[in-house]
N, C-alpha and C positions, 0 to 999 in steps of 0.2 A: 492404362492397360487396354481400353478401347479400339485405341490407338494401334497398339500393337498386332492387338485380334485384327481388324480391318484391314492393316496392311499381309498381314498373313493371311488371309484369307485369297486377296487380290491375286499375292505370289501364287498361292496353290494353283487356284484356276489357268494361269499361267504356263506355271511347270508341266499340268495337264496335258495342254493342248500341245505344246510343245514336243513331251515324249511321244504322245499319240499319233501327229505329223512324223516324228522322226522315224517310228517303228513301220507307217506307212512307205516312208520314200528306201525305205534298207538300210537306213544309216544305222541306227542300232537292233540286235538283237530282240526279241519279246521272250520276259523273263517264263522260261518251263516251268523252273519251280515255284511258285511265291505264295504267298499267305497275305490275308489282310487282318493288318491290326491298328488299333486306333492310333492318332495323334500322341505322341506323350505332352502334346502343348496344349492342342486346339480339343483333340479327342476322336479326330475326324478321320473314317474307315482311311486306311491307306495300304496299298501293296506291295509289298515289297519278299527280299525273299526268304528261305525258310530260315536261314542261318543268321538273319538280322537280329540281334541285341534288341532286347527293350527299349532300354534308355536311348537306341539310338534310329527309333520310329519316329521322323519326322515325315508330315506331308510335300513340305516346301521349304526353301532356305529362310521364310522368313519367319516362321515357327523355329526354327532350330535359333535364329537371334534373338527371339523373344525368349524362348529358352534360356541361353545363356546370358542373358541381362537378369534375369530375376534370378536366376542362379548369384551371379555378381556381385547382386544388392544385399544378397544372403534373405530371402525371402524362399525358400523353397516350399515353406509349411502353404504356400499360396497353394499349392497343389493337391495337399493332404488333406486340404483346410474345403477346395472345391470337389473331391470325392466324395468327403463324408456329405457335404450339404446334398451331394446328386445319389446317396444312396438313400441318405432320409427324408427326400424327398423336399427337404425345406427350402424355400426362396427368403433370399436376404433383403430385407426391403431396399428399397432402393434410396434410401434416407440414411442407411448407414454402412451400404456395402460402398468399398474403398476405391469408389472411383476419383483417384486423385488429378486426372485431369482437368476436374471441373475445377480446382485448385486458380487453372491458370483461365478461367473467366469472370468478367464482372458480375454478369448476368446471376453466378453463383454467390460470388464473395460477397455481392450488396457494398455495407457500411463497411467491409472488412477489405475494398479494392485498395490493390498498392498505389502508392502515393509517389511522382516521378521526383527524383530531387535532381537539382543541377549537377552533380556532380557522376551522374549517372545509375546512382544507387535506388533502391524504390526500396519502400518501409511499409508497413502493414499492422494491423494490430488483429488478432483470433481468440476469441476461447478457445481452451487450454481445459481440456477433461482427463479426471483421472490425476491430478495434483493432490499432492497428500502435505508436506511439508516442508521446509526449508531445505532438505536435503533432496526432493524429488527438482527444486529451481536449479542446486547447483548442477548436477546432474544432466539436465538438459543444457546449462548453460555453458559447461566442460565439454559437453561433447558435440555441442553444435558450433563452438570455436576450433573444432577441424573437420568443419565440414566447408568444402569450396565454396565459394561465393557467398556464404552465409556471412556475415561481418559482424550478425551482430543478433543474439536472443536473449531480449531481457524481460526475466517473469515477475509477473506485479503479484503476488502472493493475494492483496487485498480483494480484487476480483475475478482470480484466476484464468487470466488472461494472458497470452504473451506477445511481445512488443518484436520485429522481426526486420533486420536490413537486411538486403541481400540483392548483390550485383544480375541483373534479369539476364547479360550477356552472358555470365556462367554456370547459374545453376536456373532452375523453375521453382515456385510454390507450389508444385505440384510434388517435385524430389522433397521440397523441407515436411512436406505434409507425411510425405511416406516414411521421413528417414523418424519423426517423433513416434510415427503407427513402430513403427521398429522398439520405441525406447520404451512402449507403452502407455501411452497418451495419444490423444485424440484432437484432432484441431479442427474446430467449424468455424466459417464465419458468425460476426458480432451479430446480436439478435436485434432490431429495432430497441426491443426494450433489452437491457444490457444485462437486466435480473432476471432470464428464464432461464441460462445454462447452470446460472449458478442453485435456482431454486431446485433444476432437474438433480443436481447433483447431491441437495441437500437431501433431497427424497429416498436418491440410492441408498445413501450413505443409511438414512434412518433403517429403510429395509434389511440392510446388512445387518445392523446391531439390533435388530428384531429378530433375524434367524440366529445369528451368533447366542445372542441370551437363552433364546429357547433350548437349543441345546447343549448350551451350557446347563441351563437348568436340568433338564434332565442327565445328563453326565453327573450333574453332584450328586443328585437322588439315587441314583446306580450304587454310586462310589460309597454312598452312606449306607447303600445296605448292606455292600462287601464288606466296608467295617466292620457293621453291626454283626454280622457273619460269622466275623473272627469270632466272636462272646460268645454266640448262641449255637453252634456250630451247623453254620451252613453245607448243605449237601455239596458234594464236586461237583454233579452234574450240575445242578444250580448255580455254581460259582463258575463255571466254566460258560455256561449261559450269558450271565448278566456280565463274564467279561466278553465277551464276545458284541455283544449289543451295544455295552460304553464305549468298545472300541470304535466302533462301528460313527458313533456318536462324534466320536471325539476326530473322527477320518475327513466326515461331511462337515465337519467346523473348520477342520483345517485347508481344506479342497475347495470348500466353500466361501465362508466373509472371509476364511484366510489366504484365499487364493491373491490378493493384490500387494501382500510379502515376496509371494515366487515372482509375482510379473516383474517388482521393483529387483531383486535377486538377477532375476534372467535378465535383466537388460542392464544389470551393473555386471555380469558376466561377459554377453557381447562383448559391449562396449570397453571391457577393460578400467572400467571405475568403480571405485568404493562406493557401496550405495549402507545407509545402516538397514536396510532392509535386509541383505543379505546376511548375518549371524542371526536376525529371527526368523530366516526363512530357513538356516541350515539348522536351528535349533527344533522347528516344529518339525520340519523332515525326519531328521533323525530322531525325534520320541515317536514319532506317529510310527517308524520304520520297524523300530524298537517296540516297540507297545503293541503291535499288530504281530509279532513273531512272538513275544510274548503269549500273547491273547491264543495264538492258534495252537503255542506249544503247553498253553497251560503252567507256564510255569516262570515266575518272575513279576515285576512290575507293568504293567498297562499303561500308565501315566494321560487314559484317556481325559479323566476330569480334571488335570492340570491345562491339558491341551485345551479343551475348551474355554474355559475360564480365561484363559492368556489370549485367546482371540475376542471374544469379547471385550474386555479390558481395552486391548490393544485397538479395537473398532472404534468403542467411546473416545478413545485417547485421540483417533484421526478425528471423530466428530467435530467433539470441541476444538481443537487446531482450528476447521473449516470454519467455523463459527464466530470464532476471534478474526480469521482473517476476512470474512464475511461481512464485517462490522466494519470496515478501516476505510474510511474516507474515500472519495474518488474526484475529481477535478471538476466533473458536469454537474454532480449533485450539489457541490459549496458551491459553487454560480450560479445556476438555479434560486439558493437561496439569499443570496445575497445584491440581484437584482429583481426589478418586477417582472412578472409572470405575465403582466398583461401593459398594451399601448392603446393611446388614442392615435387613432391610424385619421389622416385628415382626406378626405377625397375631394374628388375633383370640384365638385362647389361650394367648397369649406369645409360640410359637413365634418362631423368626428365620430367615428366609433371603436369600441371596444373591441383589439383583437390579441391572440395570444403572440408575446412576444416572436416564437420561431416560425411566425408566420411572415414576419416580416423580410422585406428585401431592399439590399442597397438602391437607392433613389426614393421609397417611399420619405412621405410626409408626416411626421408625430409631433402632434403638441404637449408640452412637457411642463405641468402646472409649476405654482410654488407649493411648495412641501413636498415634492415629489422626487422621487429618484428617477435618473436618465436609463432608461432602460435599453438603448442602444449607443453605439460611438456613431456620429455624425456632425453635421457643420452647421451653424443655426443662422436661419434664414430671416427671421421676425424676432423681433423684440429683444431685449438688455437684459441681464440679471445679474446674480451675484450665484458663484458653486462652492459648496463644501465640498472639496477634494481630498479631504482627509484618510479618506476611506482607500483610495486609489494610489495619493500621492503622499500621505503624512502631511499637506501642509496644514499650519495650523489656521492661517488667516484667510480665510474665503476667498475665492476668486474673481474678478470681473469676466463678463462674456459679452459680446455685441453680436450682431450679424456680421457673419463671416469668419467666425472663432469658432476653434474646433472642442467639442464635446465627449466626455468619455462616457461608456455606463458604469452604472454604479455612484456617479455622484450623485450629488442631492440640490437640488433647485432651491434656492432662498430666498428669491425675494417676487421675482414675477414670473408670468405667463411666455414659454420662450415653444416657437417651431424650427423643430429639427430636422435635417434632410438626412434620414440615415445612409450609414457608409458601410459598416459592419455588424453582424448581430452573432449571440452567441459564441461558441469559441472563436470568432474569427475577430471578436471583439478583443479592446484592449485588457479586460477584465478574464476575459477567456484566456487570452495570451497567458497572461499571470498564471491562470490554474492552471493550465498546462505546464508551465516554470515548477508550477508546487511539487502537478503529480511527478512527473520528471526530476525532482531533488528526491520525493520518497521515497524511490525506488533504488536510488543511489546507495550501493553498497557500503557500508563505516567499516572501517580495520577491525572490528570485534568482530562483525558478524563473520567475514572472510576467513578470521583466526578460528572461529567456530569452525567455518566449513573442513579448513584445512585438518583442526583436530577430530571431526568426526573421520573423516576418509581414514586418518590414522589409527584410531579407533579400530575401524572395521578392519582392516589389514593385519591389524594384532590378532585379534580375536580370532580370526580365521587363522591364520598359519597358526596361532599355538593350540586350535583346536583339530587343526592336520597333523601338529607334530605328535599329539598325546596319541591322535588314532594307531598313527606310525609305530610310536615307542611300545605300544601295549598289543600289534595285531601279535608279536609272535607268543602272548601268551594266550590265544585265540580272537574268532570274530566278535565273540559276543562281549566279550571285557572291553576290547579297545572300542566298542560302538558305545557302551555303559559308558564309560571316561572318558569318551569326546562329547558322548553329549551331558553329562553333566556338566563340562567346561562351558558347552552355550548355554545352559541354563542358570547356570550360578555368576556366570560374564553378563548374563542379560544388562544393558545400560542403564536398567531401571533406576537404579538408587544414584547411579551417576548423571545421569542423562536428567533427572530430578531436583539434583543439590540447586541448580542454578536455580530454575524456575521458580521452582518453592519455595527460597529464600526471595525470591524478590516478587511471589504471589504476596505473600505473607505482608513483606512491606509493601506493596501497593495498599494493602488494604486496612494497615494501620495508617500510613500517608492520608487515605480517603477520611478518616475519622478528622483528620486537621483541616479538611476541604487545599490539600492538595493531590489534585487527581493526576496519575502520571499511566498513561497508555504504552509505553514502551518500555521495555522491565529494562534495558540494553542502555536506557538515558541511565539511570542511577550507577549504571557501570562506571561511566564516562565521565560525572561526575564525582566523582571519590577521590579524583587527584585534579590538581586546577590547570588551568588554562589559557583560554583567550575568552573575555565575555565581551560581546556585542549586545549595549543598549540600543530602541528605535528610542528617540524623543519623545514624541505625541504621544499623552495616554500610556506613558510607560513611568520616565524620569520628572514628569508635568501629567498637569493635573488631564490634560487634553478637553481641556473649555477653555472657552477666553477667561478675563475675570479685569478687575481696576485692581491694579497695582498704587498708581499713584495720581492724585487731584490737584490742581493747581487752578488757583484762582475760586470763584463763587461756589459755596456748596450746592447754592440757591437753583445753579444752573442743571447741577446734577437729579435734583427732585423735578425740575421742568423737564428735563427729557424724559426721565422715568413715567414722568404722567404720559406722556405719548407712543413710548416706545411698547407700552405693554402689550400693542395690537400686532408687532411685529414678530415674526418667528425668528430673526438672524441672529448667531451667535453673540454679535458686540451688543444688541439691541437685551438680549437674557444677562448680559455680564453686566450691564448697566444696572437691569432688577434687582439684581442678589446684591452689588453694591449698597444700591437704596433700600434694599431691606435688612440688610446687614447694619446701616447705622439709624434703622426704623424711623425711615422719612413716612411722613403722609401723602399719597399721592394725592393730587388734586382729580377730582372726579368730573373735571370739565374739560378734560386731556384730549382731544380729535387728533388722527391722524388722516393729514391730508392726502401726503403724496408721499411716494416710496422709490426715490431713485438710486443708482448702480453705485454711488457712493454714500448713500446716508438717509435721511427720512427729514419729511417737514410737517408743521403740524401747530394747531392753537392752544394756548393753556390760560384758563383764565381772560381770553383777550389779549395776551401776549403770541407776539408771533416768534417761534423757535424751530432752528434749524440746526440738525443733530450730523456732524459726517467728517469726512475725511477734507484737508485743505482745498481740496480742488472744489468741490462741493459749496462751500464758504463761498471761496473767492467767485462762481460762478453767477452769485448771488449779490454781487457788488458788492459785499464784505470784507475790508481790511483788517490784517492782524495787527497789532500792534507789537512795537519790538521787545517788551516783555515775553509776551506770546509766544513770539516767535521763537526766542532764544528759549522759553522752555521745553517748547516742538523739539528743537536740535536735542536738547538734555533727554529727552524722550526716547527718543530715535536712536542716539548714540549708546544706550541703554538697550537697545531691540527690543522697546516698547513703541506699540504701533497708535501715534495720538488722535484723539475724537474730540474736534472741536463742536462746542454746544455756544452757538448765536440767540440772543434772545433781542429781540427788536432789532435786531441788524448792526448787533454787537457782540464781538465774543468775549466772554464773561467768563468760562471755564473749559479749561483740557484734560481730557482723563487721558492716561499708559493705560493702554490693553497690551495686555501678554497672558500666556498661559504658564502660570503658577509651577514651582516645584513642589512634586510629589510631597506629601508628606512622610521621612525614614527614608528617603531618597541617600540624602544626605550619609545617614549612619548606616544606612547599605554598602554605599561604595566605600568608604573606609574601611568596615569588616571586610569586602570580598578584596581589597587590597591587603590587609594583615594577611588574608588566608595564603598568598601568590598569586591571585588572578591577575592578567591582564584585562584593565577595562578601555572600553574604545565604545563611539557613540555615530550609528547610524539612520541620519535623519532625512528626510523629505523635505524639511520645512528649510529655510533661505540660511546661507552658511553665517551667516554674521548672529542670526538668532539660534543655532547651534552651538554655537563658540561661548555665545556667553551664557548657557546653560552647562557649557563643559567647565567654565570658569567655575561658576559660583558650586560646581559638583568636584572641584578640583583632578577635572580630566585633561591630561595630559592634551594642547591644541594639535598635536599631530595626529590625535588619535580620535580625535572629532569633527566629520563629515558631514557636510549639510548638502541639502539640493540633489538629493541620489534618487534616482527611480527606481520602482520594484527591481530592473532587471541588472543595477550596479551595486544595487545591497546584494543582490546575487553573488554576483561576481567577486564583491568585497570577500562574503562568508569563503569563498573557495579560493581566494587568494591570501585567507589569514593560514589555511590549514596549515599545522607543523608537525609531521608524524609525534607520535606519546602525546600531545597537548589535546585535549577537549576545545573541540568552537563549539560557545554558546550561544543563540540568539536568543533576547527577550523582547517580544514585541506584541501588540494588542492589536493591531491592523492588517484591512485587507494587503495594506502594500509591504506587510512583511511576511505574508504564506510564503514567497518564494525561499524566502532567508530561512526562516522558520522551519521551512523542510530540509533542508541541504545542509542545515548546520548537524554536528552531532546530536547535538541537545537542543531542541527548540521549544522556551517555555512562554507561554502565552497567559499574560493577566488580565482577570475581569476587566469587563467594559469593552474589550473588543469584537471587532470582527467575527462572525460564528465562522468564519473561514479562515482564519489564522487561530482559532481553538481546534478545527481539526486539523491545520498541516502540523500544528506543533504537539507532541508526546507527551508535553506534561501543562499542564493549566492549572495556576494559581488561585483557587476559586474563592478564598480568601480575601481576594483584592491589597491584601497586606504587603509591602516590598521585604518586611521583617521576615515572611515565610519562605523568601529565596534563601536565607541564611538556615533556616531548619530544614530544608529541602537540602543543601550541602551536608548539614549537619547527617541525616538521615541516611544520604548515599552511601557514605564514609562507612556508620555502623553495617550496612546492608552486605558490601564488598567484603568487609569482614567475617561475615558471618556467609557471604560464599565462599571464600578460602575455607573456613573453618568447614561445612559442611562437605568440600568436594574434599578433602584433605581424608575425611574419614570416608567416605563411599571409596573413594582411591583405594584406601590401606585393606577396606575391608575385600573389593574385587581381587585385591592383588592375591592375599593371604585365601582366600577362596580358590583360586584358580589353580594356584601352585599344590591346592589340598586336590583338585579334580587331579592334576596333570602325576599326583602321585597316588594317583588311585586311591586315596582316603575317604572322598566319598560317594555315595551310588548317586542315579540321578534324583531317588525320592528326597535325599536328604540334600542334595541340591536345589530342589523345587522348595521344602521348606526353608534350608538358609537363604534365598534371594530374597523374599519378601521380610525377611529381618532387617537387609542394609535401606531397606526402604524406611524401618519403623523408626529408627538411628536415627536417620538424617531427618525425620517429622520430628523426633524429639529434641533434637538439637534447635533444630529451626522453630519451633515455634518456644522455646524456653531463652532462644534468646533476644534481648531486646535490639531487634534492630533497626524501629523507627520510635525514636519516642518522638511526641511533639506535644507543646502545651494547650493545655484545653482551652484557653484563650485565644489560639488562633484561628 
């Protein structure tokens, strides 16, 4: 708008000198008659003559274009909107008046600047104010799919925020900023800290349902003593009084916390979309409308204490909304927690000091102990070790690293001291990448929620035409009957008892679910599971125990209690699977056990004067140590088995070979056979090497085409959205960081103890149990749950229906409409909470 002013202003001056030259040289006339009156754009004195039209007071032609552009954009209140502020003398801070050009500068958007992509398109991310619920995303998302050059607005509900592509050759951020200010919503850039827009907004919201209450409260106290009135017989003039004041009450509740019904209203009007805002915006209109001609005429119902009440109500009702979606996970915060917050930053004469990880930048120097997690992606420069990738990669068997081998964060250092030349930190990390994968599948629309969308719109387009047709059928028996019988239709239509059945039923079981310690965050997963599907197992720590462990010993037991004695000094998984062994068949460890040296395949070390050396065959043979062909041929039986063998040398002889593997789950087994009897399809995807996938899918008798090994975060991705089959449920169950992406993008993503806290938030339901027996009562559960939402929407249905056809034949007024709606509400709490629809045994 700046813009505009500036260049109109330019013109004016222009035009000026221009006429004033012409009237000098005789070219034109000087006007005899003329008048000055302001700009209808700018405001600014102009002359012209007497018979000029108002509206048609321009200074210059470049006022009269700004003119008809905002005219265009259907913005005209811009005018009405800058009279009142210049009569009341108020100034709009300059923090929130809509200067949308600054739209299109860095300097403004900060963290919120577009992002160029190759393809020519630029993306952005804004808080998004003034978001209420599901239906305020679609909403915007409808109607900024025909908006030019927009390609693309998709709202993340969880921290109200929206996500924006859009081609810079055809439209600005400065036009998408103006066309949401139209929809009613507000877009500023991201805040440094990402929780002040939302905390500002949680404040409004509170102050709303602070003034909403209060005058509700007082509207009931009114309303109770008109009651009381009736009995004791209150005076006219007193009762003409205290209706006059409730009304009054109940005008400032609706005008007031109830004014963000009309905004959602008027911009499903615009726009030409169903919004459900608009049947509560035309229900409170027409009792306030009603209720105030009442109130003046003295005669009829006021319905002022209804009105308030129902704004309040309906405040609390967007609270909570906010609060829930206020809670839901976001991609920076589970990275954050799931690498360290601090590095040893190495400088330039060795030194090391403590800095915070986002301090850090590609080419710095960090040394990355043993026991410690890699807290950036980089290439290591100094020293060997061994990495638990599990975390990142599913796999189960640690990794080797040298200098010159690349590093992710998030893994875990096991054995020694290694320096890493960082490359990437933070979201630019490989770890970041992922949660980026997560937030980007959460946001992904599932075919229920869309069915939702589509029946709410229909919803509201019923309700409205058949609350026009009643007005219609009944004016010619006057105004004031057919405005009584329309508006009882929105009042006794209200969605309450409908809009209810689903939630309720699947509050109710959430909260019997939580008694079994299965917690499930999305009411919409037990939908989806009520009829079966496709399930995707991860391996690690899902279908296996995800530790190593001894499977199987060959050769000296002897050998297994000497390494035990040495290995207790070492943190590495194979090195812990060895202890539980030995304390599993309660060997005595010898207490003269030294550990010498700890190399990238195995450990050495004295026991008793014996010298013993624990490791992988290269390790061995590195040591002038030959196997023998026993030995050996039980290595191969090992191996051929996807058991990984650890040979134990004692005097420079090998003596015994343990199989490392990691164990099946316990109920693994009679898992998958139950969710096979049910119809599921099962299929198995793993990180860890395809040969030890296979024959985990064997001995689980999974089908080998349908078990995957060697997949990284971003192909378990890809698997989950290449299983989709419209009507079928994808399930993911997985316990690791490398399955958030899956996890989120699947329908149903269930996450069991022991993993990752970032694949417990991408995933909706978490088994907290640890039991694989509670996925089958978790089936069990959804089934009864669906149930009993047919059963519940079936009666709220029958009851609207039988309601509305009673308004639409004038059967009942609006008082007795206001009391039937909260009946189909009491129904469908009776039903839902009398029926059982999660049972689960106390045992789990």
């Amino acid at each position: 708008m700046k813009a505009l002013v500036d260049q109109s202003g330019n013109a004016k001056q222009t035009n000026a000198v221009a006429h004033a030259e012409a009237i000098a040289e005789g070219k034109v006339e000087a006007i005899a008659l003329s008048i000055t009156l302001p700009c209808i754009h700018c405001g600014e004195p102009t002359e012209c003559a007497t018979d000029t039209k108002r509206t048609d007071v321009f200074c210059c032609s470049g006022c009269r274009g700004a003119y008809d552009l905002i005219h265009g954009w259907g913005l005209a209140d811009f005018y009405a909107l800058r009279d009142q502020m210049r009569r009341s003398g108020a100034a709009q801070p300059a923090s929130t008046s809509p200067h949308y050009e600054q739209f299109d500068t860095s300097e403004f958007l900060g963290p919120s600047t577009p992002t160029q992509h190759g393809d020519g398109l630029c993306s952005t991310e804004l808080a998004l104010h003034g978001l209420h619920c599901a239906a305020c995303a679609w909403l915007i998302e409808k109607v900024a799919a025909n908006e030019p050059g927009l390609k693309l607005a998709r709202v993340k509900m969880s921290d109200h925020t929206v996500q924006l592509i859009f081609d810079p050759q055809e439209t600005k951020l400065s036009r998408i900023a103006r066309l949401f200010d139209r929809l009613g919503y507000k877009l500023t850039p991201l805040d440094r800290s990402r929780d002040t827009h939302l905390q500002l907004e949680n404040r409004r919201l509170l102050i709303q349902i602070a003034i909403a209450g209060f005058l509700a409260a007082n509207a009931m106290w009114i309303a109770v003593a008109l009651y009381a009135g009736d009995y004791s017989g209150l005076a006219p003039e007193f009762r003409y009084f205290l209706g006059l004041v409730g009304t009054a009450l109940g005008t400032v509740a609706v005008i007031g916390p109830g004014r963000t019904f009309f905004v959602g209203a008027l911009a499903s009007l615009r726009t030409w979309t169903p919004h459900m805002d608009l049947p509560v915006a035309l229900g409170l209109a027409a009792g306030m409308v009603v209720g105030a001609i009442n109130a003046i005429s003295g005669a009829g119902h006021t319905y002022f204490d209804t009105l308030a009440t129902l704004v309040f109500l309906l405040r609390i009702g967007r609270w909570i909304q906010f609060r829930q979606q206020q809670r839901a996970a976001r991609a920076v915060d589970l990275m954050l927690r799931i690498t360290p917050r601090h590095a040893a930053l190495i400088g330039d004469f060795g030194e090391t000091s403590l800095v915070l990880v986002e301090r850090l930048i590609p080419g710095n120097r960090i040394r990355v102990a043993a026991g410690e997690s890699v807290p950036a992606d980089g290439v290591v420069v100094a020293g060997a070790t061994q990495l638990d990738r599990s975390l990142l990669t599913g796999e189960s068997i640690p990794a080797e690293v040298v200098s010159g081998d690349a590093v992710a964060a998030g893994t875990v250092n096991l054995v020694a001291s290694i320096d890493v030349q960082v490359s990437a930190v933070g979201r630019d990390s490989r770890i970041g990448q992922v949660m980026q994968a997560v937030e980007a599948a959460a946001i992904e629309k599932t075919p229920i929620v869309q069915f939702a969308d589509r029946i709410g719109g229909i919803f509201v387009v019923v309700i409205t035409l058949l609350a026009a047709a009643t007005f219609a059928a009944w004016l010619p028996s006057g105004l004031s009957e057919a405005t009584a019988n329309a508006t009882s239709l929105l009042i006794v239509a209200c969605p309450c008892a409908l809009a209810m059945a689903t939630p309720l039923a699947i509050s109710v079981a959430l909260g019997r679910a939580a008694k079994a310690n299965i917690l499930i965050r999305d009411g919409h997963s037990l939908q989806q599971l009520a009829s079966p599907g496709v399930i995707w197992f991860d391996k690690t720590g899902t279908l296996t125990a995800g530790r190593q462990a001894v499977s199987h010993l060959a050769g000296d037991v002897e050998g297994l209690r000497l390494a035990a004695s040495i290995e207790h000094e070492c943190q590495h998984p194979v090195a812990s699977a060895i202890l539980r062994e030995a304390e599993r068949r309660r060997m005595r460890l010898s207490s003269n056990g030294t550990l010498t040296q700890v190399q990238a395949g195995g450990v050495i070390g004295r026991v008793d004067e014996q010298f013993v050396v624990v490791g992988n065959a290269t390790l061995i043979r590195s040591h002038g140590i030959e196997l023998t062909k026993a030995m050996q041929t039980a290595m191969d039986e090992f191996v051929a088995r996807g058991e990984s063998p650890v040979l134990i040398a004692v005097n420079s002889q090998v003596t015994t070979l343990l199989g490392i593997t990691d164990p099946i789950r316990e109920g693994a087994e009679a898992l998958i056979a139950d969710l096979r009897k049910r119809g599921w399809q099962i299929g198995m995807l793993s990180g860890d090497h395809q040969a030890i996938a296979e024959r985990v899918g064997n001995l689980l008798q999974i089908a080998p085409e349908r078990c995957h090994g060697g997949l990284s975060p971003e192909e378990k991705l890809a698997a989950i959205r290449q299983s989709r089959v419209p009507g079928r449920a994808v399930v993911m169950i997985g316990d690791g960081a490398n399955d958030a992406a899956a996890l989120a993008a699947a329908d149903v993503g269930v996450a069991v103890r022991g993993g990752a806290e970032v694949s417990l938030q991408a995933a909706p339901v978490f088994i907290g149990s640890g039991k694989l027996s509670s996925i089958v009562k978790l089936l069990q559960g959804a089934q009864r749950t669906t149930q009993l939402i047919y059963l519940s929407f079936a009666i709220s249905l029958s009851y609207n229906v039988v309601s509305v056809v009673l308004a639409m034949c004038g059967w009942i007024s609006p008082l007795v409409a206001a009391v039937l709606m909260p009946i189909s509400s009491v129904s469908v709490l009776a039903v839902t909470f009398g029926f059982k629809s999660f049972e689960v045994e106390s045992q789990v």
